[in-house]
N, CA, C and O atoms as a GROMACS GRO file, in nm:
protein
  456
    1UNK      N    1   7.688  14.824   8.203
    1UNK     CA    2   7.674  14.751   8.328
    1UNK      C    3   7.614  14.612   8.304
    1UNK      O    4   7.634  14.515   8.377
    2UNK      N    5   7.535  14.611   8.189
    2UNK     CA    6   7.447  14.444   8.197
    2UNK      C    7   7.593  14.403   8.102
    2UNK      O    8   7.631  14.291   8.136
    3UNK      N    9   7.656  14.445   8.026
    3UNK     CA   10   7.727  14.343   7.974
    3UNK      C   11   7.855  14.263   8.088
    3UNK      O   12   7.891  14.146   8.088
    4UNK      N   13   7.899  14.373   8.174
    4UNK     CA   14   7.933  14.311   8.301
    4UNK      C   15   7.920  14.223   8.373
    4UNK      O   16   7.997  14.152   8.437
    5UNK      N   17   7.777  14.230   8.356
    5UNK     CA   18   7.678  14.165   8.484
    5UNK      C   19   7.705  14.011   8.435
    5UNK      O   20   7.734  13.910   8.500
    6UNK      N   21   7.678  14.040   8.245
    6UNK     CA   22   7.692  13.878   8.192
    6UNK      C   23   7.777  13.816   8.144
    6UNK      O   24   7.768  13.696   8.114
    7UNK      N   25   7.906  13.909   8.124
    7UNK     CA   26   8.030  13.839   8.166
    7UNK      C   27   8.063  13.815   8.266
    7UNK      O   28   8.128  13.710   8.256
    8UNK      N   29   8.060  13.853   8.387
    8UNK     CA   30   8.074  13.794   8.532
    8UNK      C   31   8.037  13.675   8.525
    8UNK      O   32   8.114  13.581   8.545
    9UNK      N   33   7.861  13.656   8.483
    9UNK     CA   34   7.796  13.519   8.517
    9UNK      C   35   7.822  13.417   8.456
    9UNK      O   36   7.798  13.302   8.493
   10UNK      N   37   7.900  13.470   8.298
   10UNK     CA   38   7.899  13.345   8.208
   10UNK      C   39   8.049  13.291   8.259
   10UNK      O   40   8.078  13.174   8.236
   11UNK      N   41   8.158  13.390   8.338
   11UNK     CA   42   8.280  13.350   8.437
   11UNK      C   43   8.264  13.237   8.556
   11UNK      O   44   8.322  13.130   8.575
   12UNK      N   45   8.155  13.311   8.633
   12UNK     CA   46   8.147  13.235   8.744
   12UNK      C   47   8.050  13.116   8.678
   12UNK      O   48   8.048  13.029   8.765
   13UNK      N   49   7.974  13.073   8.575
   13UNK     CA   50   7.915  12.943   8.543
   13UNK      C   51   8.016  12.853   8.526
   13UNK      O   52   8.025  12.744   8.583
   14UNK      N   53   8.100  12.904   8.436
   14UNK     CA   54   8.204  12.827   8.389
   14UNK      C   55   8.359  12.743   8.460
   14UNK      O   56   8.420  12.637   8.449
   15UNK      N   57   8.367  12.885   8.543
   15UNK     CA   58   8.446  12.824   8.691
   15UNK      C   59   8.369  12.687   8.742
   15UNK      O   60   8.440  12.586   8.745
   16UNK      N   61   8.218  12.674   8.788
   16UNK     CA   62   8.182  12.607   8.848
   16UNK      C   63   8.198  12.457   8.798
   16UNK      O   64   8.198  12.371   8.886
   17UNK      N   65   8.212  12.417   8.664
   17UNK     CA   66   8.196  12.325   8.557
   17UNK      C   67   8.295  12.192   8.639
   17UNK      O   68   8.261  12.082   8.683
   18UNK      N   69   8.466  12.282   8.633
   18UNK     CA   70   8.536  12.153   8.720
   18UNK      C   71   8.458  12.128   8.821
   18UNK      O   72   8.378  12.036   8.809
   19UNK      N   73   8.463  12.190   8.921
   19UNK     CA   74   8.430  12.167   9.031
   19UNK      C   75   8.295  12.027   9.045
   19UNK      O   76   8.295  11.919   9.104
   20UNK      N   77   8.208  12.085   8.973
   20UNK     CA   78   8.068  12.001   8.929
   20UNK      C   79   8.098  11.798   8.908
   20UNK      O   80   8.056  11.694   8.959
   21UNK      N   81   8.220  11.853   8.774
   21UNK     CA   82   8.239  11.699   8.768
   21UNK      C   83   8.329  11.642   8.842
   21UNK      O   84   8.372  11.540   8.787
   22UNK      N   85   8.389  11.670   8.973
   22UNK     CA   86   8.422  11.603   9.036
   22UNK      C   87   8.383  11.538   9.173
   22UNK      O   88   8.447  11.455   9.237
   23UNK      N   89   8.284  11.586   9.197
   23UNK     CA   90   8.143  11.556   9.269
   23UNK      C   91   8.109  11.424   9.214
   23UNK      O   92   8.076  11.388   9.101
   24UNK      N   93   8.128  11.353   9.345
   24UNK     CA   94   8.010  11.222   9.312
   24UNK      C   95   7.876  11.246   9.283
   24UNK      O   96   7.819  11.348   9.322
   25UNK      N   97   7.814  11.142   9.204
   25UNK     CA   98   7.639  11.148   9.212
   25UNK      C   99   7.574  11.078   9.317
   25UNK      O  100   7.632  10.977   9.358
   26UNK      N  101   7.495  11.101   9.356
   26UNK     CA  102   7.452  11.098   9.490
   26UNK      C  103   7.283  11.078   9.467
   26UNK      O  104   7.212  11.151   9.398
   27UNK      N  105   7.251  10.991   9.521
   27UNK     CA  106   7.120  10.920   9.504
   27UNK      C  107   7.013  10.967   9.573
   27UNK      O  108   6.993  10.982   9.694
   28UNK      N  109   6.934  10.994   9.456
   28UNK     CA  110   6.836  11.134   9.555
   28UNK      C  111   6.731  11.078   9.666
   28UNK      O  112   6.691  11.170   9.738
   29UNK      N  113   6.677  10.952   9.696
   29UNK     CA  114   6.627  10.845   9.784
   29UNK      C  115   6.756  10.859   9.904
   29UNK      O  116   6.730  10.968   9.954
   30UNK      N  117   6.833  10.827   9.947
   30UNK     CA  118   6.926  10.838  10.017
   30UNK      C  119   6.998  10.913  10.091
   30UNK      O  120   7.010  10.929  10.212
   31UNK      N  121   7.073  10.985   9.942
   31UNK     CA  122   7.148  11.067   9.997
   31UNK      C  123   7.301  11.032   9.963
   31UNK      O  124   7.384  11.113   9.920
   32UNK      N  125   7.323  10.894   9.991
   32UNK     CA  126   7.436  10.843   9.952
   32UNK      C  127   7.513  10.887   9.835
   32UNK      O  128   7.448  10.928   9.739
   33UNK      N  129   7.654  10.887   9.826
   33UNK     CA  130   7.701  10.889   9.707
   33UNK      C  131   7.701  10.769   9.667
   33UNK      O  132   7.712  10.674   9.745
   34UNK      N  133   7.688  10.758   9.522
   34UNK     CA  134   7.655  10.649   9.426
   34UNK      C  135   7.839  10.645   9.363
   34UNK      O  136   7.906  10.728   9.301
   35UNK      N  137   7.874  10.478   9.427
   35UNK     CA  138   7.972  10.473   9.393
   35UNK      C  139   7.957  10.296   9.442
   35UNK      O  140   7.868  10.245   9.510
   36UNK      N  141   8.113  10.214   9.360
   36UNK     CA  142   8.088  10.083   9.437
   36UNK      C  143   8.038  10.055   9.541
   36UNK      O  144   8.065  10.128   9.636
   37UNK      N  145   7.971   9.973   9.556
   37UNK     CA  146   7.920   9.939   9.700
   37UNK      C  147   7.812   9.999   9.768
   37UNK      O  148   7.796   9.976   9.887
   38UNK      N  149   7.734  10.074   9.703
   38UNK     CA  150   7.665  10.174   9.736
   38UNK      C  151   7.516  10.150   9.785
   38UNK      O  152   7.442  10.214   9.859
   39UNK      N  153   7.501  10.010   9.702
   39UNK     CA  154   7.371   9.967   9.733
   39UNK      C  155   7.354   9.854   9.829
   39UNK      O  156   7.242   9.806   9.847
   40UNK      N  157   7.483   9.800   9.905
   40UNK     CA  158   7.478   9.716  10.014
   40UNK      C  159   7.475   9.781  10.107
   40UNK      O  160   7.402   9.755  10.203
   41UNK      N  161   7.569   9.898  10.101
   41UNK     CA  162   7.521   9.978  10.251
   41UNK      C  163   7.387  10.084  10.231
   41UNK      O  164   7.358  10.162  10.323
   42UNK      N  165   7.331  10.082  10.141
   42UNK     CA  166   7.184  10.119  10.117
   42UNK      C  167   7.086  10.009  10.238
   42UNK      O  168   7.017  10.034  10.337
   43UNK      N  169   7.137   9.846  10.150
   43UNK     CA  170   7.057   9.761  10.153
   43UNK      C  171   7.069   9.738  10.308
   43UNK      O  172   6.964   9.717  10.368
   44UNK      N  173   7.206   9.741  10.390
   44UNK     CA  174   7.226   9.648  10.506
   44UNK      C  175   7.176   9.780  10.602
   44UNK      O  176   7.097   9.776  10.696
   45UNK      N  177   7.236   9.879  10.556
   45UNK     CA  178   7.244  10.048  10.693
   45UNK      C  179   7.116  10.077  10.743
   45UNK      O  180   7.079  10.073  10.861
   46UNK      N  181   7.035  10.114  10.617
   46UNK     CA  182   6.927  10.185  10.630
   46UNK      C  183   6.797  10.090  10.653
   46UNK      O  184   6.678  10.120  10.651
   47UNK      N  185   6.850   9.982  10.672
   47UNK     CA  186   6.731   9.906  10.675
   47UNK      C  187   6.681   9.937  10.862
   47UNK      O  188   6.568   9.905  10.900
   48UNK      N  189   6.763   9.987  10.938
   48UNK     CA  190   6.801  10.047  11.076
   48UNK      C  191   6.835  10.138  11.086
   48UNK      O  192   6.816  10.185  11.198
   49UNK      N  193   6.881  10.194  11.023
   49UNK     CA  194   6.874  10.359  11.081
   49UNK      C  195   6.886  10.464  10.935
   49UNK      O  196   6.917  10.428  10.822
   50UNK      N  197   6.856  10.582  10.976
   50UNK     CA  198   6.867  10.680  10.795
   50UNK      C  199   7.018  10.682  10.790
   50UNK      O  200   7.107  10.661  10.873
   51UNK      N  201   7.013  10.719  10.651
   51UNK     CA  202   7.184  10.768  10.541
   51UNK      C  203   7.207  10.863  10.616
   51UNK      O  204   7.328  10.877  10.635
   52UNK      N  205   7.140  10.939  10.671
   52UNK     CA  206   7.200  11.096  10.722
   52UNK      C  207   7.292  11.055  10.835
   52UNK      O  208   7.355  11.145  10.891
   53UNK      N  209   7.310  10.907  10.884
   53UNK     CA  210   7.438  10.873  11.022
   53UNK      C  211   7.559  10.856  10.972
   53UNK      O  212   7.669  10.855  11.027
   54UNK      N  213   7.508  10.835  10.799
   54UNK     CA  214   7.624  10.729  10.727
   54UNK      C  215   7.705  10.876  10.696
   54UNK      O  216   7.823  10.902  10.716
   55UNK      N  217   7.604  10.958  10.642
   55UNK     CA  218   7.658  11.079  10.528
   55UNK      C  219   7.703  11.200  10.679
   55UNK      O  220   7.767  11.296  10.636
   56UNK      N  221   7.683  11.206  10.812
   56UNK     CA  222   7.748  11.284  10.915
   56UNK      C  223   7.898  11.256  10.924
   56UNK      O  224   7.989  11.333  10.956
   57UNK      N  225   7.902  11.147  10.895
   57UNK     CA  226   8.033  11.065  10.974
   57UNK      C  227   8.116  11.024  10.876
   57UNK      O  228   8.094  10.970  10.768
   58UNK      N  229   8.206  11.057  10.926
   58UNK     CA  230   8.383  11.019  10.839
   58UNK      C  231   8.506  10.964  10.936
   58UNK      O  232   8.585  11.030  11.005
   59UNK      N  233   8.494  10.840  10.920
   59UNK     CA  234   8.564  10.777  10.999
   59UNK      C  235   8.634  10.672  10.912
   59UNK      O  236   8.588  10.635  10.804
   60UNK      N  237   8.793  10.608  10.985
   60UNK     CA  238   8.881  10.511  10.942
   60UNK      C  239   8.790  10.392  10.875
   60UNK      O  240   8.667  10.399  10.885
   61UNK      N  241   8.846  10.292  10.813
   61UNK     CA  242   8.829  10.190  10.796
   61UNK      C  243   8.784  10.097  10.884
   61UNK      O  244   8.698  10.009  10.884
   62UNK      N  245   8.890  10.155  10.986
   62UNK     CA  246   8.929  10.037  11.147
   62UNK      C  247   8.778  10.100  11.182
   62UNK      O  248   8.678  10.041  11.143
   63UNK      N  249   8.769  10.227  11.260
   63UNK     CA  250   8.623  10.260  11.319
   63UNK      C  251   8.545  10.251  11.262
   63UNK      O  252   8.446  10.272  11.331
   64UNK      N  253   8.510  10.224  11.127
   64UNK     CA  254   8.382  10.159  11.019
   64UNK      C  255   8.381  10.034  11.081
   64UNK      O  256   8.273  10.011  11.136
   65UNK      N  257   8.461   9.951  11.090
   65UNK     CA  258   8.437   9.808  11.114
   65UNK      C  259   8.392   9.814  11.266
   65UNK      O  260   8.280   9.777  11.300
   66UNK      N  261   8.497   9.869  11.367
   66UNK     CA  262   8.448   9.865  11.512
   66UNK      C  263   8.312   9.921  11.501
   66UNK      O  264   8.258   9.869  11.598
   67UNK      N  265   8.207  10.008  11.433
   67UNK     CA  266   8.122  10.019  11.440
   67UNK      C  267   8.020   9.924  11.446
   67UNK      O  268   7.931   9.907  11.530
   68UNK      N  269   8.057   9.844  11.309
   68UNK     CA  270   7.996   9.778  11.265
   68UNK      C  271   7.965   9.622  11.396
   68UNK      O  272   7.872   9.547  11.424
   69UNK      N  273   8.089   9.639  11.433
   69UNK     CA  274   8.106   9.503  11.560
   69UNK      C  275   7.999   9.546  11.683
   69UNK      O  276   7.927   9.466  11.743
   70UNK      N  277   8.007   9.698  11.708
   70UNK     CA  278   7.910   9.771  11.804
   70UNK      C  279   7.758   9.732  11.753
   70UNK      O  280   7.667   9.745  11.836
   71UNK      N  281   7.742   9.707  11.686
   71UNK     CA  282   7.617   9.735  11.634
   71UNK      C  283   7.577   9.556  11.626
   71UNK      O  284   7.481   9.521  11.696
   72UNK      N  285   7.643   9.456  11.551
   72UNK     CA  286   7.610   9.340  11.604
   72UNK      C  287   7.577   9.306  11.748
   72UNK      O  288   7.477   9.236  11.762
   73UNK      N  289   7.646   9.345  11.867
   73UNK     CA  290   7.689   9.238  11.960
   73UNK      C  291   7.543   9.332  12.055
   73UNK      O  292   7.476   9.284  12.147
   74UNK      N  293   7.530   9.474  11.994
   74UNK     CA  294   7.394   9.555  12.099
   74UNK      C  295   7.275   9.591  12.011
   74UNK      O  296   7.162   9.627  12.043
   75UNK      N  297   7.320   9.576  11.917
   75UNK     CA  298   7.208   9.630  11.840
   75UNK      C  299   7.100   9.521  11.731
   75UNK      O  300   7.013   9.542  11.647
   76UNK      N  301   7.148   9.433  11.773
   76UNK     CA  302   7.098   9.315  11.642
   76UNK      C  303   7.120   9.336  11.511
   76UNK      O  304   7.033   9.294  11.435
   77UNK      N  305   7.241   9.407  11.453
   77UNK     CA  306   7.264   9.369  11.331
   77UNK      C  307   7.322   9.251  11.289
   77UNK      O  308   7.418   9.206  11.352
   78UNK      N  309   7.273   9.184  11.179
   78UNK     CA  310   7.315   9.004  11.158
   78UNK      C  311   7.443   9.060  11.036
   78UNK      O  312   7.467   9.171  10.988
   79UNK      N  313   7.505   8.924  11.018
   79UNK     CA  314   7.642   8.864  11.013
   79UNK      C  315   7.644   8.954  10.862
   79UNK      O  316   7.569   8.903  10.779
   80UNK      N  317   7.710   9.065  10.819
   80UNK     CA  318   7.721   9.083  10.670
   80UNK      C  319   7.753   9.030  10.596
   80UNK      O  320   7.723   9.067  10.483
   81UNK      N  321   7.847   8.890  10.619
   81UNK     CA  322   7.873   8.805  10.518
   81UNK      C  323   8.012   8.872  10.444
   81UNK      O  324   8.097   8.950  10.488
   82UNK      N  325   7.997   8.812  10.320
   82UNK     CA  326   8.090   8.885  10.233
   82UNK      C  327   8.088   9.008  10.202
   82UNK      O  328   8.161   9.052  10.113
   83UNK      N  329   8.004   9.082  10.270
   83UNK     CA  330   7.921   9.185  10.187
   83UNK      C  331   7.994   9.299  10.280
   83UNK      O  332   8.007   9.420  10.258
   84UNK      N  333   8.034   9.227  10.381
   84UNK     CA  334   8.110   9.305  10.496
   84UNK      C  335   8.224   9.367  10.396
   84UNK      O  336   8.238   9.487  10.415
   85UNK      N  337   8.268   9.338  10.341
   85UNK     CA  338   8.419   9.403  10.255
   85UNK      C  339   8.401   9.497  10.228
   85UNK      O  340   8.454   9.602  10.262
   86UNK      N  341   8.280   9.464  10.125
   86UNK     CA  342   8.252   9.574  10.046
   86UNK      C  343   8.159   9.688  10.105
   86UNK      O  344   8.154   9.789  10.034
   87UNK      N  345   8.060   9.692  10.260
   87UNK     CA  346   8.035   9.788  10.261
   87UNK      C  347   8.163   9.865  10.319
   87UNK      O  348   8.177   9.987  10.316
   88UNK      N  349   8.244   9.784  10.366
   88UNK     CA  350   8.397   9.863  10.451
   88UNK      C  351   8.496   9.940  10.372
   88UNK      O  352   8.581  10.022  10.403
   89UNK      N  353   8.453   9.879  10.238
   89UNK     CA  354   8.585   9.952  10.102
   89UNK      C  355   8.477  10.097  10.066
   89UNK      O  356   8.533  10.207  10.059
   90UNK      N  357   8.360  10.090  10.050
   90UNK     CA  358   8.305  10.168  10.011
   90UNK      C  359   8.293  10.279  10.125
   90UNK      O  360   8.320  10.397  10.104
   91UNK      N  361   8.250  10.231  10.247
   91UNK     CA  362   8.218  10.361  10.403
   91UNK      C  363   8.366  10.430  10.390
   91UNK      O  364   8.372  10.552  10.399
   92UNK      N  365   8.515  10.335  10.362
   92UNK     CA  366   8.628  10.394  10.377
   92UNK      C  367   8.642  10.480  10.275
   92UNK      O  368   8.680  10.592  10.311
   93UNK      N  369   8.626  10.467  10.171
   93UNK     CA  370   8.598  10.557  10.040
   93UNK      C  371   8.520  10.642  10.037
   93UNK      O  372   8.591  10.741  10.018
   94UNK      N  373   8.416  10.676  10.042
   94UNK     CA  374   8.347  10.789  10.077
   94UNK      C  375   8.329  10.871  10.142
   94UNK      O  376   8.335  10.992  10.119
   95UNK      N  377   8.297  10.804  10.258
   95UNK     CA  378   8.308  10.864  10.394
   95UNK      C  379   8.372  10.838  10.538
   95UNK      O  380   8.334  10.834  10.655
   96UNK      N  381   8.514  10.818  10.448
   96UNK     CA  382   8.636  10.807  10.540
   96UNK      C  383   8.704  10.930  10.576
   96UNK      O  384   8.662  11.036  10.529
   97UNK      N  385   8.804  10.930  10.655
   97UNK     CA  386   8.867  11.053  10.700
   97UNK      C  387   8.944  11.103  10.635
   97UNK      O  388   9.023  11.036  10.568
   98UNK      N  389   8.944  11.244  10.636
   98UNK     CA  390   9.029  11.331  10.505
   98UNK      C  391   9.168  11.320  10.513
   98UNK      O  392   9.230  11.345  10.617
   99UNK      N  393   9.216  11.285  10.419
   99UNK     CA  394   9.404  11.284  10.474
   99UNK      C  395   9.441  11.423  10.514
   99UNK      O  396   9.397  11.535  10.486
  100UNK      N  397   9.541  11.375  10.590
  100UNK     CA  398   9.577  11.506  10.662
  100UNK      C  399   9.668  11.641  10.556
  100UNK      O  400   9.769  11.600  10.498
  101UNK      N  401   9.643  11.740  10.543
  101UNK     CA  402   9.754  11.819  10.434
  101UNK      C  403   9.911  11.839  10.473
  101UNK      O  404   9.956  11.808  10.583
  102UNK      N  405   9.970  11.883  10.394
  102UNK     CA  406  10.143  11.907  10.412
  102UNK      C  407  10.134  11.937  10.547
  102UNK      O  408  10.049  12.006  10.603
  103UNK      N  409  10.235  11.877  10.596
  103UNK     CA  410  10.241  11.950  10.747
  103UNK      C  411  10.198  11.855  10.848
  103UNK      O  412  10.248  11.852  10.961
  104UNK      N  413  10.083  11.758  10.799
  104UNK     CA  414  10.007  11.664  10.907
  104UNK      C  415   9.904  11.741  10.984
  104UNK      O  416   9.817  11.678  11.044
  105UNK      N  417   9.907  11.882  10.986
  105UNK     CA  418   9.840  11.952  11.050
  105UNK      C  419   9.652  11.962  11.011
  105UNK      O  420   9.620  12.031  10.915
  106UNK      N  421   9.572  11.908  11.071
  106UNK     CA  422   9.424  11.945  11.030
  106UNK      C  423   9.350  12.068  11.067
  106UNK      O  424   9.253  12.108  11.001
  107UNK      N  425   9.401  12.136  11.188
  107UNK     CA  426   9.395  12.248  11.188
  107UNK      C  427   9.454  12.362  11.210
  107UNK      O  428   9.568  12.345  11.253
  108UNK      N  429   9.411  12.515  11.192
  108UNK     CA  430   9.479  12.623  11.178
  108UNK      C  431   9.590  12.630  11.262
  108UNK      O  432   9.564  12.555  11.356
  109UNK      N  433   9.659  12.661  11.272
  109UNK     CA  434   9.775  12.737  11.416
  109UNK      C  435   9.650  12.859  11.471
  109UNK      O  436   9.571  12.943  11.429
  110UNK      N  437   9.721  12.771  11.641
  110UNK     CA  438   9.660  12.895  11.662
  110UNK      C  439   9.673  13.029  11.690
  110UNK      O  440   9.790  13.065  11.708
  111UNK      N  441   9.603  13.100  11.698
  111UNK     CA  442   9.601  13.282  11.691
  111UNK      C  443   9.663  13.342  11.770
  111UNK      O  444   9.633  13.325  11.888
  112UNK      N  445   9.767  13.428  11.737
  112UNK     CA  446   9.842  13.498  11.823
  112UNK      C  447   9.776  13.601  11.919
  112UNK      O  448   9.691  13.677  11.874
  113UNK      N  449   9.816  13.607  12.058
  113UNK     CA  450   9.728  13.709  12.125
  113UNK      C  451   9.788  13.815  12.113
  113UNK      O  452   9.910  13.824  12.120
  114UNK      N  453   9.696  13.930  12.091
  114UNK     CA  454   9.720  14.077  12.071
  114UNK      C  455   9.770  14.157  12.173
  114UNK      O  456   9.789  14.277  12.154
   0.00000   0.00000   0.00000
């Protein structure tokens, strides 16, 4: 039974391995994934509100930016500059919206009634 036990575990460690490196690294101050751009929307986001709004939300490119316009014109965020690109390539990259799978469909069909 223990040799079971530790072939199982040395199975399921090893399964986990892909999975592991395809995981971004993610900045333990933050939260953010650590990827281009990572430290302007560190620098510009959080200076007003926590990562945990950035890291909830997965939205377009387009609604990253309309956010971003929301947030100037009521909220006093100032002009990002150039810097605007790049937090928009990076919010769309990370924590943009999942493409949709075969089908276009995002969720289940629904359940037949019994």
């Amino acid at each position: 039974m223990t040799r079971y036990r530790t072939l199982l575990g040395v199975v399921l460690l090893l399964s986990a391995i892909p999975v592991a490196a395809k995981e971004a690294a993610v900045d333990p101050a933050s939260g953010l994934k650590i990827a281009p751009g990572w430290e302007k929307v560190r620098g510009h986001c959080t200076a007003c509100h926590s990562s945990k709004l950035i890291i909830q939300n997965h939205h377009s490119r387009e609604r990253w930016e309309s956010l971003i316009r929301w947030m100037q014109e009521t909220q006093g965020l100032w002009d990002l500059g150039a810097d605007e690109a790049v937090v928009l390539d990076y919010l769309a990259a990370q924590y943009g919206t999942p493409a949709a799978p075969p089908g276009g469909m995002m969720r289940r069909a629904p359940l037949m009634p019994q």
